[in-house]
SENUGU-355872 format. One line per 4 residues: number of its first residue (from 1); their letters; for each residue y, z, x of C-alpha. Coordinates in nm, 3 decimals, decimal comma. Each point is the difference from the previous one (the first is absolute). Layout:
REM residues N
NUM> a> Y:Z:X  ...
***
This chain:
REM residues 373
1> xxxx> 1,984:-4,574:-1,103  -0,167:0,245:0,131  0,061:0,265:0,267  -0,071:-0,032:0,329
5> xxxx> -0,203:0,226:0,239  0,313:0,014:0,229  0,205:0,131:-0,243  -0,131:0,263:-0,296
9> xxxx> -0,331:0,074:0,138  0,160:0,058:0,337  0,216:0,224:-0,178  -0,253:0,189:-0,154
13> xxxx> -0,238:0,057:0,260  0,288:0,109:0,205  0,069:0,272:-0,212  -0,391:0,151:-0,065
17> xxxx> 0,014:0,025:0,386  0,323:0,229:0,050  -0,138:0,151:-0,307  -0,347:0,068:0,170
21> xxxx> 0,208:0,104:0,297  0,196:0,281:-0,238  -0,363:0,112:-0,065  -0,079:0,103:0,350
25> xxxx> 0,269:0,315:-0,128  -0,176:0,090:-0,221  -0,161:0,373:0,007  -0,367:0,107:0,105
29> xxxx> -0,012:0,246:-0,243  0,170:0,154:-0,273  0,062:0,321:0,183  0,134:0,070:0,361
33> xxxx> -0,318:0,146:0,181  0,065:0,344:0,120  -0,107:0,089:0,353  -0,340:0,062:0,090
37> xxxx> -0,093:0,352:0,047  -0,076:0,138:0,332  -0,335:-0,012:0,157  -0,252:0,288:-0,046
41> xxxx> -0,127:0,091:0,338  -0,386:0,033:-0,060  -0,114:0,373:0,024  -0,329:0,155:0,149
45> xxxx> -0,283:-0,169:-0,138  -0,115:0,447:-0,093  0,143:0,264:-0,020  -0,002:0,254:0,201
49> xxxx> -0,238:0,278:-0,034  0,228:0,281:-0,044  -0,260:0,200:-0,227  -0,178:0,070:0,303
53> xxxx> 0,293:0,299:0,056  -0,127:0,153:-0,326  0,245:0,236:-0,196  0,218:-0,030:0,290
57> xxxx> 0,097:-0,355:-0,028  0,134:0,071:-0,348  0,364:0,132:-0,074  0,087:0,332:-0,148
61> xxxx> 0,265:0,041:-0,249  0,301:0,249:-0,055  -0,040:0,090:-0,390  0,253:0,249:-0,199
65> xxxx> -0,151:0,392:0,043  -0,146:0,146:-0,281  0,224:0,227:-0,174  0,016:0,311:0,164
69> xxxx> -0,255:-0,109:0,318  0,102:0,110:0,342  0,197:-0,289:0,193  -0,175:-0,294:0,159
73> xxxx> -0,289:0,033:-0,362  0,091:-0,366:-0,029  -0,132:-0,159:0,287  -0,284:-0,189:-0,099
77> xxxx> -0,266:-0,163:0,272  -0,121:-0,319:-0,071  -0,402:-0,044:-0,035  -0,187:-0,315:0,032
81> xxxx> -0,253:-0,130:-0,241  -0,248:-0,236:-0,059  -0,147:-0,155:0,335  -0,085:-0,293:0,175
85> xxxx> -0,276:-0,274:-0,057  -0,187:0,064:-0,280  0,279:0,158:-0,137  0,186:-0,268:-0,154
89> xxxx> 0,319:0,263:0,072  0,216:0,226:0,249  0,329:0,115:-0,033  0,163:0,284:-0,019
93> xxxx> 0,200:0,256:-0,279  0,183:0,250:0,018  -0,004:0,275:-0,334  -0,172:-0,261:-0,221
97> xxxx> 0,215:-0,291:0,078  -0,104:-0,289:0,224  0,204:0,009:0,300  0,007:-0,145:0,367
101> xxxx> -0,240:-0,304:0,133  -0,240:-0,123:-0,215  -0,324:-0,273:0,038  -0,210:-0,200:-0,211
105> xxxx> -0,332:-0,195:0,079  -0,234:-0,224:-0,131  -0,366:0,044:-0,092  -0,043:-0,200:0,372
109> xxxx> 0,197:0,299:0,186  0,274:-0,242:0,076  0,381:0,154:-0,067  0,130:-0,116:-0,342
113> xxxx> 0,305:0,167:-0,034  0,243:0,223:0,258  0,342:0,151:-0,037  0,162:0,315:-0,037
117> xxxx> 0,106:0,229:-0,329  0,329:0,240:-0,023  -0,078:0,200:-0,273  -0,209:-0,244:-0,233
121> xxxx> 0,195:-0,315:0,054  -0,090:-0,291:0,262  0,252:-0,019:0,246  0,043:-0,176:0,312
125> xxxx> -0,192:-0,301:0,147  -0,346:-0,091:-0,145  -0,298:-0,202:0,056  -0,285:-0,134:-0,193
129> xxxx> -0,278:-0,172:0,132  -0,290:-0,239:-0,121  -0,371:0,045:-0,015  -0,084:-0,139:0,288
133> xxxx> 0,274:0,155:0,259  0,278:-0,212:0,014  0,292:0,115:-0,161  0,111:-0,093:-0,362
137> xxxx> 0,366:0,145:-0,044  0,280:0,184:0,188  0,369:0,143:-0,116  0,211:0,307:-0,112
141> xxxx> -0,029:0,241:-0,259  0,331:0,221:-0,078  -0,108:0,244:-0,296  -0,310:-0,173:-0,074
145> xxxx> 0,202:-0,316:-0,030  -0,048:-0,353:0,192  0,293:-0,039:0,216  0,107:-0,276:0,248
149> xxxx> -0,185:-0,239:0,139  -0,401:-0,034:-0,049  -0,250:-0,207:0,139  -0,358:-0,110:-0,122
153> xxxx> -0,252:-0,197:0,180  -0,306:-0,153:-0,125  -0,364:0,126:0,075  -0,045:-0,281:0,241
157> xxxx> 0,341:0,195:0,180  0,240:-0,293:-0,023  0,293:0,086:-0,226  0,050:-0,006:-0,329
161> xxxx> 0,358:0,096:-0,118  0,288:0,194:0,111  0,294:0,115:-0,180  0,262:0,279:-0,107
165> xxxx> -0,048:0,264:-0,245  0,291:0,193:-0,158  -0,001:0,229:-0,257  -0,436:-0,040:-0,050
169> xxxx> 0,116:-0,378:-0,087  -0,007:-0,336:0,217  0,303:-0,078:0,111  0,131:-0,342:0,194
173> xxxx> -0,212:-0,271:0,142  -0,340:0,061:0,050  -0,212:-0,220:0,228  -0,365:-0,101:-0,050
177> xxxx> -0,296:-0,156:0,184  -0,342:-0,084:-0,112  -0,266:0,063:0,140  -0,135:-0,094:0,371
181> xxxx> 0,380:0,031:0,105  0,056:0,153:0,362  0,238:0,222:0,127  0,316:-0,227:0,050
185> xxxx> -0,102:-0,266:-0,207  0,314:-0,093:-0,263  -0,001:0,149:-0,365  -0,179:-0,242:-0,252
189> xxxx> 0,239:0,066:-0,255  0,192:0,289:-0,153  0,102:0,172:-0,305  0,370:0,145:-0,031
193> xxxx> 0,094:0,306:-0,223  0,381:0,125:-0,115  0,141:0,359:0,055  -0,218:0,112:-0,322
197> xxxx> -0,333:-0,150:0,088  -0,026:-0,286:-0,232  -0,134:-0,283:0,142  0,324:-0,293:0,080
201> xxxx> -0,181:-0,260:0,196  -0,314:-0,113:0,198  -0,103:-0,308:0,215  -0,140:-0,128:0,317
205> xxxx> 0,083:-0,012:0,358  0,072:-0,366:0,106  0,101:-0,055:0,401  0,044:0,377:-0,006
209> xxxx> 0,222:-0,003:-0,277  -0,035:0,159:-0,328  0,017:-0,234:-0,277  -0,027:0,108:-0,408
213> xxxx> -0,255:-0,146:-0,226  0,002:-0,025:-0,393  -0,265:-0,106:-0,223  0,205:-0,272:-0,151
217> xxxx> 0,322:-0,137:0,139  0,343:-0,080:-0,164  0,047:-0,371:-0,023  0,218:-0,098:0,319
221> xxxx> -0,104:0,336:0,214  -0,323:-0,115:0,097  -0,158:0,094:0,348  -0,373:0,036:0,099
225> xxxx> 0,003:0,351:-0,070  -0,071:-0,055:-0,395  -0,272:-0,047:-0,141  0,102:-0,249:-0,255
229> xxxx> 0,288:-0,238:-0,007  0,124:-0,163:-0,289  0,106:-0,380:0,050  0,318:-0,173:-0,188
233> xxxx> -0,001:-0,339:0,164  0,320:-0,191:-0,182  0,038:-0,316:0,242  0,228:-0,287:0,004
237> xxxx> -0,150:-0,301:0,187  0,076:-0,341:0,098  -0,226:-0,252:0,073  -0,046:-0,125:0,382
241> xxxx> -0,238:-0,268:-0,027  -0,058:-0,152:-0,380  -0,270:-0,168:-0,143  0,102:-0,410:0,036
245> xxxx> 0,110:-0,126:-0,251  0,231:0,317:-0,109  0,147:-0,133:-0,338  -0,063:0,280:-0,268
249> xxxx> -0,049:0,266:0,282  0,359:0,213:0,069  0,043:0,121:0,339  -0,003:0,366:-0,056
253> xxxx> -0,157:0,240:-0,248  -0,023:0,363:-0,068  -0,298:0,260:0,042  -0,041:0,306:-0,208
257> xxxx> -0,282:0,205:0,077  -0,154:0,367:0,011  -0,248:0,205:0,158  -0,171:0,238:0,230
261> xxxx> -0,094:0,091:0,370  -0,242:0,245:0,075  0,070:0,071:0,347  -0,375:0,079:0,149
265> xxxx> 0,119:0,108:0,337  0,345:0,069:0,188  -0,002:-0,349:0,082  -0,180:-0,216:-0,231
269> xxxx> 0,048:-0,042:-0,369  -0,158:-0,196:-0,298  0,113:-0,133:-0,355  0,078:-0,232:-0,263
273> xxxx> 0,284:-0,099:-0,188  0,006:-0,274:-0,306  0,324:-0,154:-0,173  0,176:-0,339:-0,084
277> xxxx> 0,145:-0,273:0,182  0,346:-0,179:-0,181  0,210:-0,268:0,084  -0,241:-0,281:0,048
281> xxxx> -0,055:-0,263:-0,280  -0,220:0,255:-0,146  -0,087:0,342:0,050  -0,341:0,183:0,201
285> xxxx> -0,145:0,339:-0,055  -0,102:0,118:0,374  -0,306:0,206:0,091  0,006:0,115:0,343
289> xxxx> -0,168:0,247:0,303  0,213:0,179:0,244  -0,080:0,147:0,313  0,308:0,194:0,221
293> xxxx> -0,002:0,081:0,349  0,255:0,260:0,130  0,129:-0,081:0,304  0,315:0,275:0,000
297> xxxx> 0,124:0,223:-0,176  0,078:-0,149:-0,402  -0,030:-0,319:0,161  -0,315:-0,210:-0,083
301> xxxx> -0,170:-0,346:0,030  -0,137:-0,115:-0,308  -0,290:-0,249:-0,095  -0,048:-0,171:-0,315
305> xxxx> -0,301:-0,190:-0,167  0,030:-0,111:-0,365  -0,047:-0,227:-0,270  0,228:-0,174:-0,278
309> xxxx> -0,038:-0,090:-0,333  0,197:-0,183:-0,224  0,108:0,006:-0,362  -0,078:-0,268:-0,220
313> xxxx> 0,329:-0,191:0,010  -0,112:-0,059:0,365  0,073:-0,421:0,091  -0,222:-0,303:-0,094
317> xxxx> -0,265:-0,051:0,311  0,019:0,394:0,073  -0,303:0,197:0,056  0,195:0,331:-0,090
321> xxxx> -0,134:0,168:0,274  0,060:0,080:0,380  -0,009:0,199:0,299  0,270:0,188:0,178
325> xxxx> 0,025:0,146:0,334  0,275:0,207:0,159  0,158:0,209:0,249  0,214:0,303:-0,026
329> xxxx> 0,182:0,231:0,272  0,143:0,256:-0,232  0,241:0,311:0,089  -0,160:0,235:-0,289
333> xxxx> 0,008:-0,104:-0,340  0,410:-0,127:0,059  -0,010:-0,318:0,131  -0,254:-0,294:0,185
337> xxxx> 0,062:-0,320:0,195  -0,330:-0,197:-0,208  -0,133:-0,382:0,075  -0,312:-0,087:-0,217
341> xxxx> -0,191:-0,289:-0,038  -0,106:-0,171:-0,352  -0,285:-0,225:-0,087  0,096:-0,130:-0,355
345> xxxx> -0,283:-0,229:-0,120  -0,017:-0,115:0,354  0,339:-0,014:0,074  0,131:0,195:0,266
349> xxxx> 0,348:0,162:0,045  0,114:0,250:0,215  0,277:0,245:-0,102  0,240:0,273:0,163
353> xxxx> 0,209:0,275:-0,163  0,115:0,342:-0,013  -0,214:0,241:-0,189  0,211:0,339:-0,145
357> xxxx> -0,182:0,312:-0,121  0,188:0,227:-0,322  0,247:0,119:0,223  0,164:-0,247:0,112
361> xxxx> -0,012:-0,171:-0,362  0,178:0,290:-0,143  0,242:0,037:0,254  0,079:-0,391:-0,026
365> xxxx> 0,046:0,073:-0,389  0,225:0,290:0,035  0,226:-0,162:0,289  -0,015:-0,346:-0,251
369> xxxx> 0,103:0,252:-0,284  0,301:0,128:0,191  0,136:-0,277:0,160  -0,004:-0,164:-0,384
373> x> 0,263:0,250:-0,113
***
């Protein structure tokens, strides 16, 4: 006899929901986002024109005296060189080394470039701008090296990224925004670096929350953030509604079958899968579309549009081919809650089960594998 709906498939579906529930825990990302770095207050849009001063807006310099010159020989005055627009340069040296403020410009005779120089190394705060006026860059140099936190903006004068540098190397979370962003508008999506520069994670920003993205996800960690997402869909299902009369026809059967999803938004993603159906009176290969929408989190609703073919050992009266339609809400790749539909040389029969991803099969064959002993 078999099994009734009240009893094993209840079961079943019972546990791929506390199981989808368990998924809810699991993480965003593989890597606890650091905090944000603090906002760079926008500078002046130029610099200020403190060539105008000549010589005397540039430091002098306490050198060693030359051997045997009276005291006070080492004082050296600072000079300026260079000029303003044409010049595409002023700054100022002192004895042959660059030293004090220092401005760049382009061809147009906008600023390019403005800071300050202790004794041939960029120091303090710095600013770069674009073309066109706006401003392209702003941070701090210690020793000629990037230090802190630094801010670019795009020509069109939204921003562009902001971040910490440490040591001349990225350091932390970095946040990014493409272009046509305003001021206060969220990041788009970030890249994160460890203590040594080398690049640990990146992502997106989703409700304001940074979430990481890989190219291709592990089986049963699957969220919108990767790109592709391969699909293990091993399902046990037992029939609703059977095809009258249902001698020759058992009332569950087993699904095998692998794919991918390419996901082609942070919402939306396409696929296929093909595979086998077992446990009827004969056995189907199963060719089949996918299309997930993400509707939290790991935690998708799943569309599928197929066809079936069978072997040759298919019944008498048998066309050997059909169509199937179902309907998935999957937590990752772990476990769904799945009802399809099946039209089996015109026969319809409707089916519900609990589909399991590779995790959950090998954790059911190592806890099976213990318990034996």
């Amino acid at each position: 006899m078999r099994p009734t709906w009240g009893t094993a498939s209840a079961r079943a579906c019972a546990l791929g929901l506390a199981a989808l529930a368990a998924t809810a825990c699991t993480p965003r990302s593989r890597s606890k986002p650091p905090e944000a770095p603090e906002i760079v207050q926008t500078p002046a849009i130029t610099p200020t024109p403190w060539w105008t001063e000549g010589a005397a807006a540039c430091p002098s310099k306490e050198l060693p005296p030359a051997p045997g010159g009276p005291p006070g020989s080492g004082h050296r005055p600072g000079e300026l060189v260079g000029g303003p627009p044409p010049a595409p340069r002023v700054w100022c040296r002192v004895a042959g080394v660059d030293h004090g403020p220092s401005t760049t410009f382009h061809p147009t005779g906008n600023p390019a470039e403005a800071g300050v120089i202790d004794d041939g190394f960029r120091v303090g705060a710095w600013t770069t701008w674009h073309g066109a006026g706006p401003m392209a860059s702003h941070g701090h140099y210690d020793n000629d090296k990037l230090v802190g936190v630094w801010q670019t903006w795009w020509p069109s004068g939204g921003p562009r990224d902001r971040g910490e540098w440490a040591g001349d190397a990225r350091r932390g979370m970095w946040l990014l925004w493409d272009d046509g962003a305003r001021h206060g508008d969220s990041p788009d999506r970030f890249v994160e670096y460890d203590d040594h520069g080398k690049l640990r994670a990146r992502g997106v920003f989703r409700d304001g929350q940074p979430v990481e993205t890989l190219d291709v996800c592990l089986i049963g960690q699957s969220y919108p953030g990767c790109r592709l997402v391969p699909v293990l869909d091993t399902t046990l299902r037992e029939a609703l509604a059977r095809p009258s009369p249902p001698e020759g026809r058992d009332a569950a059967s087993m699904v095998f079958e692998g794919g991918l999803i390419l996901n082609v938004s942070d919402r939306h993603g396409l696929g296929f899968s093909a595979g086998m159906h077992a446990g009827d009176d004969y056995a189907r290969r199963v060719v089949r579309a996918r299309y997930r929408l993400w509707f939290w989190r790991h935690f998708a609703l799943e569309l599928s549009v197929g066809r079936l073919y069978a072997h040759d050992d298919r019944p008498a009266g048998t066309t050997g081919r059909g169509r199937v339609v179902g309907v998935t809400v999957l937590g990752g790749e772990i476990l769904g809650v799945i009802a399809e539909a099946q039209d089996d040389g015109g026969e319809t029969s409707v089916h519900v089960g609990v589909r399991v991803g590779l995790p959950t099969v090998l954790a059911a064959l190592y806890v099976a594998a213990h318990l034996g002993k």
